[in-house]
Phi, psi and omega in degrees: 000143195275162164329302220293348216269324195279327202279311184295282241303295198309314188293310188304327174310311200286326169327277170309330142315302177305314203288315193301292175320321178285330184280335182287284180296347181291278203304327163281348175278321182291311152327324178274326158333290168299347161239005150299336186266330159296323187283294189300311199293320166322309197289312162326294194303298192315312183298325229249303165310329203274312170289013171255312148318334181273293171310330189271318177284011203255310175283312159319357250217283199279349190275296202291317149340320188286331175307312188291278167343317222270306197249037181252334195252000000 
């Protein structure tokens, strides 16, 4: 192999490292995004469970008074 043919090979290589290093901080910047959003929606959900809980012992709550109320009169 000649000079010239090893110095393109090494420039194309190092070329394609760098792409690879930049697809590499792409993906790892995205992947930390993504679990930050995994993070918020998790935390979402637990409230969303929680008011969901809440209403259901708020209307179980009010079905039975009513009940109470039904056979009371």
């Amino acid at each position: 192999m000649s000079t010239k043919n090893q110095s393109f090979d090494i420039t194309e290589l190092e070329d394609k490292l760098e792409e690879l290093i930049q697809r590499y901080n792409s993906i790892k910047q995205e992947n930390t995004s993504l679990k930050v959003k995994q993070d918020e929606l998790v935390k979402e959900k637990a409230k969303l469970v929680e008011k969901t809980n809440l209403a259901r012992t708020r209307v179980e709550a009010m079905i039975s008074r009513l009940k109470t109320m039904e056979h009371g009169s």
